[in-house]
DRENDO-1510 file (C-alpha; in Angstrom, 1 decimal, always signed):
<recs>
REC; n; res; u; v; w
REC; 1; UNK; -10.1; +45.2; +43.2 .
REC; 2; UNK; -8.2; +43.1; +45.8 .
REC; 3; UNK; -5.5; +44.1; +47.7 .
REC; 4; UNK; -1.9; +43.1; +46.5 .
REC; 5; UNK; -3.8; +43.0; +42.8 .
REC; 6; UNK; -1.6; +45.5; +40.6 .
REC; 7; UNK; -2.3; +45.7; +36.6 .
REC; 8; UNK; +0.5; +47.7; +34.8 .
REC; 9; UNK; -0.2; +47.6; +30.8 .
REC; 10; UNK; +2.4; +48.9; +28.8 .
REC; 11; UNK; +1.9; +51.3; +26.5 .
REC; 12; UNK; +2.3; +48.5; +23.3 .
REC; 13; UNK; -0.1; +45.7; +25.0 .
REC; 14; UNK; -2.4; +48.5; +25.9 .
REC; 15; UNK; -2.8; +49.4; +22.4 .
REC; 16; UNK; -2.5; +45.9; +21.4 .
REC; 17; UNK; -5.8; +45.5; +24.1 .
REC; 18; UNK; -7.9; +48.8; +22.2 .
REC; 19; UNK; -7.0; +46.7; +19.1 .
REC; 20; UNK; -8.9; +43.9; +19.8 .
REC; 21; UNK; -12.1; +45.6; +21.7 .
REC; 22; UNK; -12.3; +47.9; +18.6 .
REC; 23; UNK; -11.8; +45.0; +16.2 .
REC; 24; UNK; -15.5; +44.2; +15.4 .
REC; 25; UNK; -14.1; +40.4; +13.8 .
REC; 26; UNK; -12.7; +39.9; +17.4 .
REC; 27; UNK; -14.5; +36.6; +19.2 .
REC; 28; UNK; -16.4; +38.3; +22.2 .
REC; 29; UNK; -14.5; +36.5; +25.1 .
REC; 30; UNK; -11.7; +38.2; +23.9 .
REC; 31; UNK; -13.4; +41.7; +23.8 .
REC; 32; UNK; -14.6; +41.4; +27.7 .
REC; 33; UNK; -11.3; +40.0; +28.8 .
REC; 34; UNK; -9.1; +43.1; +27.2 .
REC; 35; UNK; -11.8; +45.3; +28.3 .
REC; 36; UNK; -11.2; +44.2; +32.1 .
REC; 37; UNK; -7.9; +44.5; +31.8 .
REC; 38; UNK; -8.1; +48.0; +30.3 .
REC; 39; UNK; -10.7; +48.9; +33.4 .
REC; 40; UNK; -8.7; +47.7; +35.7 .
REC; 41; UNK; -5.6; +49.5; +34.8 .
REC; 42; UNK; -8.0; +52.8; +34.2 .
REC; 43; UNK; -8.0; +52.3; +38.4 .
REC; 44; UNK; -11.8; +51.2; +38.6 .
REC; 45; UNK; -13.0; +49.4; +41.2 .
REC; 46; UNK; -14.5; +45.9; +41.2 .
REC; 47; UNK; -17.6; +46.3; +41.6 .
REC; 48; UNK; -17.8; +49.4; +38.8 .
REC; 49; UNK; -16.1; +46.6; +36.3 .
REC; 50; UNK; -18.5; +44.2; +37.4 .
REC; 51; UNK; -21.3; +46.4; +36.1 .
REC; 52; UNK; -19.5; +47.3; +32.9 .
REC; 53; UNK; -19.2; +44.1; +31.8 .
REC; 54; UNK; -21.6; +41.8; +33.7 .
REC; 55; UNK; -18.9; +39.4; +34.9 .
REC; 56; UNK; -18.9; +37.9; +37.9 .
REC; 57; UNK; -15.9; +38.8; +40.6 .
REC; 58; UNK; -14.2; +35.7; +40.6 .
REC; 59; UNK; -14.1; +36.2; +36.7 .
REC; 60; UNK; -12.8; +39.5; +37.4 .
REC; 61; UNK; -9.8; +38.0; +39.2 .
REC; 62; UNK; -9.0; +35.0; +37.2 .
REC; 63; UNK; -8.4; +37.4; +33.9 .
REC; 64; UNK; -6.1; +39.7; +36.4 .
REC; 65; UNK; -4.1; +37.4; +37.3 .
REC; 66; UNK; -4.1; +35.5; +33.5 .
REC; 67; UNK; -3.2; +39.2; +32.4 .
REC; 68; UNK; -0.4; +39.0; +35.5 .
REC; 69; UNK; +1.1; +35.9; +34.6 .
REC; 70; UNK; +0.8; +35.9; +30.8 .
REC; 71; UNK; +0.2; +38.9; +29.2 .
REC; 72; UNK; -2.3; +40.0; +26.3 .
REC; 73; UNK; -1.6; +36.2; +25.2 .
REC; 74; UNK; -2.5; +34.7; +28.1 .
REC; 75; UNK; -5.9; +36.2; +27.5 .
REC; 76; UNK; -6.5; +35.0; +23.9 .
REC; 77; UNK; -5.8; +31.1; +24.9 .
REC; 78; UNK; -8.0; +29.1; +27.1 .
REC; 79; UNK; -6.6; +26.3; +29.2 .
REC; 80; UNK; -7.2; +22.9; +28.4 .
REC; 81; UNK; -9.6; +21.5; +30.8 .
REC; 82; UNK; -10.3; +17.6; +31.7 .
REC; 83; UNK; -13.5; +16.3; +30.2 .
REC; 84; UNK; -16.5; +16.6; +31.6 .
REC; 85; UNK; -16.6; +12.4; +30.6 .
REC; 86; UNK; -13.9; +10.4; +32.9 .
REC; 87; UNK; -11.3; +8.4; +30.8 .
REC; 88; UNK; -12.1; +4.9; +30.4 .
REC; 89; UNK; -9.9; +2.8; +32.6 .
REC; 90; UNK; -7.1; +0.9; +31.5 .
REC; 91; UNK; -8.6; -2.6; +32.7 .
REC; 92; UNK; -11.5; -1.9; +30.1 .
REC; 93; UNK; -9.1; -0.6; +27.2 .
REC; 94; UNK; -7.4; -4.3; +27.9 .
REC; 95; UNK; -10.6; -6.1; +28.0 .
REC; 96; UNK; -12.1; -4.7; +25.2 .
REC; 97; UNK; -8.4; -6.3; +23.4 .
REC; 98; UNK; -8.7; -9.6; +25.0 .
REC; 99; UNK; -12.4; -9.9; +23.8 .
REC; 100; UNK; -11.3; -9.0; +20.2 .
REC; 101; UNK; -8.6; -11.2; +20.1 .
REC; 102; UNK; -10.8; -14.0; +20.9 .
REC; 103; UNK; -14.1; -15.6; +19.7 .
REC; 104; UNK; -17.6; -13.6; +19.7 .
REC; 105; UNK; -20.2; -15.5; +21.6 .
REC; 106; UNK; -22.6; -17.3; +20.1 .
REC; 107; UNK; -22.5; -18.2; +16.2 .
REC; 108; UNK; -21.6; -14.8; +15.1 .
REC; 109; UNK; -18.3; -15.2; +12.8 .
REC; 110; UNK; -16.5; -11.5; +14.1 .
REC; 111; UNK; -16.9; -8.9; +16.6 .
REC; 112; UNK; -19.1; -5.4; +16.0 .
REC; 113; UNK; -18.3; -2.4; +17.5 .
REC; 114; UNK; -22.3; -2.7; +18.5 .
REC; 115; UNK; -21.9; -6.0; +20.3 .
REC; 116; UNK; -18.5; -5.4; +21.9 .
REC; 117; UNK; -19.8; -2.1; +23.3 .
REC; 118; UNK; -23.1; -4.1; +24.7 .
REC; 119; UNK; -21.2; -6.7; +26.4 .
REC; 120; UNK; -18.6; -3.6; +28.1 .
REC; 121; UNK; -21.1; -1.4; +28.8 .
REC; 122; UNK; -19.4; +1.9; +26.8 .
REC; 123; UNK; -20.2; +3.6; +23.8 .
REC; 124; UNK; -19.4; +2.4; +20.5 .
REC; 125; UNK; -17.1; +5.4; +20.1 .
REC; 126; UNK; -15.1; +3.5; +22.7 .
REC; 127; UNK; -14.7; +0.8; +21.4 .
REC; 128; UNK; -13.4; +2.0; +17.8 .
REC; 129; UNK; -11.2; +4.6; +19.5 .
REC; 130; UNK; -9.7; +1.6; +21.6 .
REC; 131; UNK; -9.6; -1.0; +18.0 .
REC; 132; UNK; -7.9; +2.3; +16.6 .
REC; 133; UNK; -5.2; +2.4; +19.1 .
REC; 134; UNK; -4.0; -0.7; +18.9 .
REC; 135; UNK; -4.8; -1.1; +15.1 .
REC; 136; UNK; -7.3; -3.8; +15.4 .
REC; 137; UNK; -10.0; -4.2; +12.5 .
REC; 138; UNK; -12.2; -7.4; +13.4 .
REC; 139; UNK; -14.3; -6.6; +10.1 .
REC; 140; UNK; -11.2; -7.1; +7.8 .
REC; 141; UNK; -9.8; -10.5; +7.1 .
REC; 142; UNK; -6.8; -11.3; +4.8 .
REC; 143; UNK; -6.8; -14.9; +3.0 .
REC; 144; UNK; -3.7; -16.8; +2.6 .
REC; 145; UNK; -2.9; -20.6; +1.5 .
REC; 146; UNK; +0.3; -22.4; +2.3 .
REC; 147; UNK; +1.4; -24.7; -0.3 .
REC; 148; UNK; +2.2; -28.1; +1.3 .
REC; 149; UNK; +4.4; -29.1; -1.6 .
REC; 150; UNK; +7.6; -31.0; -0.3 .
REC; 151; UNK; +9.3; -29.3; -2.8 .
REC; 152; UNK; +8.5; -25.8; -2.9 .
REC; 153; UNK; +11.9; -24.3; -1.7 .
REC; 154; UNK; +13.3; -26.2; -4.7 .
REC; 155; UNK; +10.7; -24.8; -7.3 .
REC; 156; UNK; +10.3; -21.3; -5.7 .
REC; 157; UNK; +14.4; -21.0; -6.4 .
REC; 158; UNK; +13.9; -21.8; -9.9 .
REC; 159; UNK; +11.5; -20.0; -11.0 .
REC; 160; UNK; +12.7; -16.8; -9.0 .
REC; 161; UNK; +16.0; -17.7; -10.9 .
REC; 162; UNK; +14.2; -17.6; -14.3 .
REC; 163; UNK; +13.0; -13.9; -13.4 .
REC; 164; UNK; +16.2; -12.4; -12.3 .
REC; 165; UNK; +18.5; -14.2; -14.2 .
REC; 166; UNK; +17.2; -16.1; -17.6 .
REC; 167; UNK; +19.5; -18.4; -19.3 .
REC; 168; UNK; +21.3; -16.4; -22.5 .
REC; 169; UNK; +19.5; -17.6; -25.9 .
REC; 170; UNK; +16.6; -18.7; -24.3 .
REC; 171; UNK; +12.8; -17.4; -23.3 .
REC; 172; UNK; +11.5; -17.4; -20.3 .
REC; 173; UNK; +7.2; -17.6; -20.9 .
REC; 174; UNK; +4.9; -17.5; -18.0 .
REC; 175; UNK; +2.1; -19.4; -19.0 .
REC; 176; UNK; -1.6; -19.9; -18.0 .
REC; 177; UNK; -5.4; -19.2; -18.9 .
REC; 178; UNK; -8.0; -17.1; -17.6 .
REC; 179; UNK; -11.4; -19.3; -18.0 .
REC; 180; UNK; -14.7; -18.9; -18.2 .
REC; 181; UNK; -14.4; -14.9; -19.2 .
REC; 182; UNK; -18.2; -14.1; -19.4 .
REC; 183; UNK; -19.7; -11.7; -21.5 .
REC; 184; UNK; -22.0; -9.9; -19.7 .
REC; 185; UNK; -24.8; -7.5; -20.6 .
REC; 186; UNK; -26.4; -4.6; -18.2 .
REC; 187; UNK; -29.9; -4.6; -18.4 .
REC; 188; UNK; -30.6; -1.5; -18.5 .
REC; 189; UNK; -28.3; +1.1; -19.3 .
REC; 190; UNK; -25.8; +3.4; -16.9 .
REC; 191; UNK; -25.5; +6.9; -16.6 .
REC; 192; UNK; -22.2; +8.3; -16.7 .
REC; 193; UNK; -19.9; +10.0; -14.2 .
REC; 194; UNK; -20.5; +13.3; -13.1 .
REC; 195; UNK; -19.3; +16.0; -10.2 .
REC; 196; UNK; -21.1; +14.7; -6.8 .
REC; 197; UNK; -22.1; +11.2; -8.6 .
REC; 198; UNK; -20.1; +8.1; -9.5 .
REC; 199; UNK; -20.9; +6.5; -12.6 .
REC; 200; UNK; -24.3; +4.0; -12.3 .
REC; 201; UNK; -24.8; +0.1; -13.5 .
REC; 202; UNK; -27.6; -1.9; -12.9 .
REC; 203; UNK; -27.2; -4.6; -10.2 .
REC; 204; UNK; -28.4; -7.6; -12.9 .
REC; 205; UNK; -26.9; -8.8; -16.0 .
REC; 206; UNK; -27.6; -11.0; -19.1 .
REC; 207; UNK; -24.9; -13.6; -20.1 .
REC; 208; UNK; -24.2; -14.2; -23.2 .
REC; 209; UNK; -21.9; -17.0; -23.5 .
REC; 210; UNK; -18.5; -17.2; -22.1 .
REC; 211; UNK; -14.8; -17.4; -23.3 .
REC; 212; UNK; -10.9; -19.0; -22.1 .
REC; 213; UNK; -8.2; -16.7; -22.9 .
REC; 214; UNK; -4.9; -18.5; -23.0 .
REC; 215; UNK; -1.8; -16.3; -22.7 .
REC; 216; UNK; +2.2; -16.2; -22.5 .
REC; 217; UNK; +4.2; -13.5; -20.8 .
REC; 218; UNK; +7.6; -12.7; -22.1 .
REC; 219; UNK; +9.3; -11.8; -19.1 .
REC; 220; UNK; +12.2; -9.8; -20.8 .
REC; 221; UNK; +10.2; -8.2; -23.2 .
REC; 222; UNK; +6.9; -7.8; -21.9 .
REC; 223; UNK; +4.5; -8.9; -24.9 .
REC; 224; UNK; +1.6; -11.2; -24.6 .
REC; 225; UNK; +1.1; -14.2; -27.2 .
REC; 226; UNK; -2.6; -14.7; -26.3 .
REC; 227; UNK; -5.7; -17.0; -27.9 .
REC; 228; UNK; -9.5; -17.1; -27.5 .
REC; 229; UNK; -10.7; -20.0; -27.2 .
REC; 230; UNK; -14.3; -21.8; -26.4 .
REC; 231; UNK; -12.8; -23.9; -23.5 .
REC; 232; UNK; -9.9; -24.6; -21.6 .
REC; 233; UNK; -9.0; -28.6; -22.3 .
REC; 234; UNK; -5.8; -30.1; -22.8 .
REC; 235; UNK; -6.5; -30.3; -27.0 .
REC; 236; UNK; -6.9; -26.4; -26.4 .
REC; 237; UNK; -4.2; -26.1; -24.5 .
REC; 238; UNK; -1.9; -28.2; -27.1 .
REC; 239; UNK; -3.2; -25.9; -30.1 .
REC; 240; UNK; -1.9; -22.7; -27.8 .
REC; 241; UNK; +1.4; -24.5; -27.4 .
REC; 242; UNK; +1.9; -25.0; -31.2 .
REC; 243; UNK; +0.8; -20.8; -31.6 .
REC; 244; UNK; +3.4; -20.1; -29.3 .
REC; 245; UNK; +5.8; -22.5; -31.5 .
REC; 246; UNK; +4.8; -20.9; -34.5 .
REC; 247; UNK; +5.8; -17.5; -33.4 .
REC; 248; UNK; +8.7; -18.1; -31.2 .
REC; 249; UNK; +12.3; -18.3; -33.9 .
REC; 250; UNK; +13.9; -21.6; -34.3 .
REC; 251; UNK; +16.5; -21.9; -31.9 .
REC; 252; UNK; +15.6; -20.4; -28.9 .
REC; 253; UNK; +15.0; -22.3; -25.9 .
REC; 254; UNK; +11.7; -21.9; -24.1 .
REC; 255; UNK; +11.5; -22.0; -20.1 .
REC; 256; UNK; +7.4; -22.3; -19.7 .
REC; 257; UNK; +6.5; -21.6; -16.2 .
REC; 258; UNK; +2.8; -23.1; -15.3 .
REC; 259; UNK; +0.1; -24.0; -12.6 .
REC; 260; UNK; -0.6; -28.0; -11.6 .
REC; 261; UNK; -3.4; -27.2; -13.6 .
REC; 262; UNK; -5.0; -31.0; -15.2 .
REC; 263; UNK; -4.7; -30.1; -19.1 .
REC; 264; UNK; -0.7; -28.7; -18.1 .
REC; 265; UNK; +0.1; -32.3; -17.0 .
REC; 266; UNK; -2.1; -34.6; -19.8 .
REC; 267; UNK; -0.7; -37.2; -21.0 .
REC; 268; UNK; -0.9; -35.7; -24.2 .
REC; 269; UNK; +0.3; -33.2; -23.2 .
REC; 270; UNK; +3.8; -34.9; -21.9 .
REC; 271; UNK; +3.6; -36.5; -25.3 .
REC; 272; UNK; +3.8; -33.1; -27.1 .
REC; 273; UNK; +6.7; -32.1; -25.1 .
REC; 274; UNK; +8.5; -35.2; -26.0 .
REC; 275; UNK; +7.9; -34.1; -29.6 .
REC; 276; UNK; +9.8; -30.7; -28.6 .
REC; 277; UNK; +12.9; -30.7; -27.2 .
REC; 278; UNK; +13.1; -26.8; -26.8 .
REC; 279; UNK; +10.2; -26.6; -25.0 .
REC; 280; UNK; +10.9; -26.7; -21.0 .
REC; 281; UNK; +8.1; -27.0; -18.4 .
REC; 282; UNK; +9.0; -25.5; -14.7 .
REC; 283; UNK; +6.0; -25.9; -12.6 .
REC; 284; UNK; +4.8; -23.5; -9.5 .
REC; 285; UNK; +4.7; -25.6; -6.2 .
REC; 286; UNK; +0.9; -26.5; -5.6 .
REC; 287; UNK; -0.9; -23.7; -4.0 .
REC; 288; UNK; +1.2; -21.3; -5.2 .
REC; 289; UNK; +0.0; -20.1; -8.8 .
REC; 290; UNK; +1.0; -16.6; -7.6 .
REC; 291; UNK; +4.7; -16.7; -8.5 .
REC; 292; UNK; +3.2; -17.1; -12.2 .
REC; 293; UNK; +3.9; -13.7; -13.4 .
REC; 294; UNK; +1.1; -13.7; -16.1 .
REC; 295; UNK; -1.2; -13.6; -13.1 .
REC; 296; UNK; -0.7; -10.1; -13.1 .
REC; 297; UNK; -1.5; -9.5; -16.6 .
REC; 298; UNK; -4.9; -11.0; -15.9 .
REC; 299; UNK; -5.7; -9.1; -13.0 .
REC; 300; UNK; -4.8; -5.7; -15.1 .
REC; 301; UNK; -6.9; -7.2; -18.1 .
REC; 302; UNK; -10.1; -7.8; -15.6 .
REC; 303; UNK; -10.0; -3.9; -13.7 .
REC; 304; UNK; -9.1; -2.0; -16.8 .
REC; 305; UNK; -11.4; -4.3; -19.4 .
REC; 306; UNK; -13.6; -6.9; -17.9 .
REC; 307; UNK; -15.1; -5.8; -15.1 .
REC; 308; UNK; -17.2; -3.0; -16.0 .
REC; 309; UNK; -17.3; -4.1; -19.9 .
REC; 310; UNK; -20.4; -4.4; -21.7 .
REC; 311; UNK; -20.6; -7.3; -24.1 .
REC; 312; UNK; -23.4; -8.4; -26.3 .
REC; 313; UNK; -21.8; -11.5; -27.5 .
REC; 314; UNK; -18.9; -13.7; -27.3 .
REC; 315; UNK; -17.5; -12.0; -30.3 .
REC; 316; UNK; -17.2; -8.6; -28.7 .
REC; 317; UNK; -15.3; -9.9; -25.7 .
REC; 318; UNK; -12.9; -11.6; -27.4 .
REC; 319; UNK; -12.8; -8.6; -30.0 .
REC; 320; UNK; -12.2; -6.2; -26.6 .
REC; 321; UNK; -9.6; -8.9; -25.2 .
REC; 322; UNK; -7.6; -8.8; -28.4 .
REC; 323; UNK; -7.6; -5.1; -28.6 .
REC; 324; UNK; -5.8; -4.9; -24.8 .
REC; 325; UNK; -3.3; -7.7; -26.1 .
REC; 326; UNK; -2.7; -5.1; -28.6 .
REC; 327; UNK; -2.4; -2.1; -26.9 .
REC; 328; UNK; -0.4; -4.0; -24.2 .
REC; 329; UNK; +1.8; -5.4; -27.2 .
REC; 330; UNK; +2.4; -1.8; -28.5 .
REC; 331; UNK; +4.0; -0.7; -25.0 .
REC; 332; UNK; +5.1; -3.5; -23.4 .
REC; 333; UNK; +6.8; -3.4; -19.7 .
REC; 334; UNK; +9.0; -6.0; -18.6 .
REC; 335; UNK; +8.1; -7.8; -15.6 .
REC; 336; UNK; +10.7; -7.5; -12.7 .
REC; 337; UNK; +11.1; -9.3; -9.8 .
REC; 338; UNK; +11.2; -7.8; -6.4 .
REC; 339; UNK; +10.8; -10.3; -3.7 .
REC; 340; UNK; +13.5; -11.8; -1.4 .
REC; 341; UNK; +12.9; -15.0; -1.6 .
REC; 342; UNK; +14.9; -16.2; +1.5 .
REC; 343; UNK; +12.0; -13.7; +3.0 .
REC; 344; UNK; +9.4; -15.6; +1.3 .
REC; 345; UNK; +10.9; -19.0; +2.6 .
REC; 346; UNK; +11.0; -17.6; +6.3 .
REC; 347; UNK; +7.6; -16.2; +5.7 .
REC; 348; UNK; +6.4; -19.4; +5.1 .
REC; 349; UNK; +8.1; -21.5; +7.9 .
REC; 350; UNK; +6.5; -18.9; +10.0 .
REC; 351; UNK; +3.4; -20.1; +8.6 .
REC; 352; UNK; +3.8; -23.7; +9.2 .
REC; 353; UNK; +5.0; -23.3; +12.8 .
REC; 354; UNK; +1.4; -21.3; +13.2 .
REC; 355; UNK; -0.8; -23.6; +12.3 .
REC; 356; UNK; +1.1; -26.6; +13.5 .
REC; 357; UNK; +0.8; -24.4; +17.3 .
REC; 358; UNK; -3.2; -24.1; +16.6 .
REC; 359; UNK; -3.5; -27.7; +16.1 .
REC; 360; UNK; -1.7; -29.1; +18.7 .
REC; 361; UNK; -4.3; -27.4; +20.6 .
REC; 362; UNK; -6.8; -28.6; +18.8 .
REC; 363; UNK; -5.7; -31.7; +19.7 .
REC; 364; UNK; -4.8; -31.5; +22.9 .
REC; 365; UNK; -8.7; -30.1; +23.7 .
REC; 366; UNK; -10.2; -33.3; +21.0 .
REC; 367; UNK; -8.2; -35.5; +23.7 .
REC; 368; UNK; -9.3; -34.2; +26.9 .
REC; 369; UNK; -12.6; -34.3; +25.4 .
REC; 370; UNK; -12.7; -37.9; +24.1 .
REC; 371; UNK; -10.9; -38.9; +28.1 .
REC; 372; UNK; -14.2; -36.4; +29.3 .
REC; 373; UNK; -16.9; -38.8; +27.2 .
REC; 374; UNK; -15.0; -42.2; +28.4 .
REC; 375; UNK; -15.1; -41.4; +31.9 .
REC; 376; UNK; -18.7; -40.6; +31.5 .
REC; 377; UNK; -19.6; -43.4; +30.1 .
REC; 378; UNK; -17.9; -46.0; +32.0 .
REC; 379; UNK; -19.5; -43.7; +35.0 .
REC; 380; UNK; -22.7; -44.5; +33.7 .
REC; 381; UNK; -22.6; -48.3; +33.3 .
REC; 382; UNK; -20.6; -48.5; +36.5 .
REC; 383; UNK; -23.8; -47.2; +38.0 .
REC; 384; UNK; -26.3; -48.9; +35.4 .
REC; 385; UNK; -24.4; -52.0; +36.4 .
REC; 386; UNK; -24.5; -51.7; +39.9 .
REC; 387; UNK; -28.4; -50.8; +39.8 .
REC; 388; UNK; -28.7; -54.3; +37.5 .
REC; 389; UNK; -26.5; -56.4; +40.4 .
REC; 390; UNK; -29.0; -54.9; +43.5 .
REC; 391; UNK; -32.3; -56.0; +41.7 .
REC; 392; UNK; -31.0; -59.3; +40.9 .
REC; 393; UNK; -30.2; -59.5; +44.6 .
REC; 394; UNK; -34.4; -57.9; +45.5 .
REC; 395; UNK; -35.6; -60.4; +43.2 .
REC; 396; UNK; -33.9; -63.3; +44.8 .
</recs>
């Protein structure tokens, strides 16, 4: 042992020590560690603990003095040492960013965490670690459309104001139709869910015709007026007005809110709200068919019925459609409004001012290219010019 080296173990970490040399569940660099301790307080010397548990002296020393400094804890924790692999620097953690943020090379549409970590020169692990950081996700994009209707803040206020507020002895109907609702048939058919399997379906279908479901939200209420039908014209569309006539009591106004859609707008169709005074059209901005609320009855009607329906004719999906309108009809939920739209509005400004930044670089490049090509080409018949001038002057 070396001089200055004392190890007093109290009688309660001594015991503690025994403990865990006797416990045969103890890891065994915990069993060699209390066991020098407990030498080494016993008064052996180094070289008699070396050969009782074939450790090296400057192991020897390093549990003393953990022992020391630390106690019987000190000896069940390891400290934390630096990787064997050096960090990355920051100058490549910023790189790999800039890179991201801008355009792969070549025709590739995105950046891989393959090709990013062959033009860096670190692992792929790198490279998602360093996306993960600063939330980056080059294989994700999010689709958006900005209506470029001169009156959307206009329209968007109204029809918000429909939802939140309706008018008193009135309706409020969000309007529109799904079209060309296919019904498809698997080939073959699936097996069914089961622990460690998802439920199967075959890749191909059959189709077997295809059908226009036209529906009407009540906003307050909840219920669906809805009607198959073989296509989605403006005739069609005027039959599913007079439905909604026919159920709707005299006497109640009815606020319709609808797409730009063609048939919505027919002359006909104009005509037929001339013929019904009641009837009030409010139209979404262009672009914008998602402020129509039945939207989201169609999207619930596709995941829970559509989508992984099996149909062998036209007259089963329209048979399974009208049993959702029922079941939906039985419990109906109102539809409430949620969105700010002063948030919307900024939202979208925010929008504009983007794009209109991205093309006034655009075109600020498109110009200095188009100066680029006229220089060059009065460059080259300067000089074609020139050439033209001296051989007149050899041939004279």
């Amino acid at each position: 042992m070396r001089t200055g080296i004392t190890v007093d173990v109290k009688a309660a970490d001594r015991a503690r020590l025994e403990a865990i040399v006797a416990d045969r569940n103890s890891p065994q660099k915990h069993v060699w560690r209390a066991r020098i301790v407990l030498l080494t307080a016993d008064g052996l010397g180094t070289n008699e603990i070396m050969r009782q548990t074939a450790k090296s002296k400057t192991c020897l020393w390093r549990w003393q003095e953990r022992f020391m400094q630390a106690g019987v804890e000190g000896l069940l924790h390891d400290r934390t040492r630096p990787s064997r692999v050096p960090p990355l620097p920051p100058a490549i953690g910023e790189r790999v960013v800039a890179l991201t943020q801008s355009d792969p090379p070549g025709e590739t549409t995105h950046w891989t965490a393959a090709a990013m970590a062959g033009l860096v020169r670190i692992s792929v692990s790198s490279v998602q670690r360093i996306w993960r950081s600063h939330g980056l996700q080059p294989h994700r994009v999010r689709q958006f459309k900005l209506s470029r209707d001169p009156e959307f803040i206009p329209k968007l206020r109204d029809i918000v104001g429909l939802y939140i507020d309706p008018p008193a002895h009135a309706m409020v109907l969000s309007v529109d139709e799904k079209s060309q609702i296919q019904a498809l048939d698997r080939t073959q058919p699936g097996l069914p869910i089961k622990p460690g399997r998802c439920g199967t379906m075959t890749h191909d279908y059959k189709r077997n015709g295809t059908t226009t479901l036209f529906a009407a939200l009540d906003v307050l209420e909840g219920k669906v007026i809805g009607r198959c039908m073989q296509r989605h014209r403006h005739q069609e569309f005027i039959r599913f007005l007079n439905a909604i006539e026919a159920e709707i009591p005299v006497g109640k106004i009815i606020h319709v809110i609808l797409d730009n859609y063609g048939p919505h707008k027919h002359p006909k169709t104009r005509a037929w709200l001339g013929r019904h005074p009641r009837f009030v059209f409010h139209y979404t901005p262009t672009s914008a068919s998602w402020l129509n609320a039945v939207e989201g009855f169609f999207a619930k009607l596709t995941k829970r019925r559509l989508k992984r329906g099996v149909f062998c004719s036209i007259v089963d999906l329209q048979a399974a459609i009208n049993r959702f309108l029922r079941e939906t009809n039985d419990d109906p939920k109102p539809f409430t409004w949620t969105a700010d739209p002063e948030k919307i509005i900024a939202s979208v400004k925010r929008g504009y001012q983007a794009l209109e930044s991205i093309h006034s670089h655009v075109r600020h490049y498109q110009m200095q290219a188009s100066v680029f090509v006229a220089c060059t080409q009065a460059l080259v018949s300067g000089s074609s010019g020139q050439g033209r001038r001296h051989g007149r002057r050899n041939d004279g």
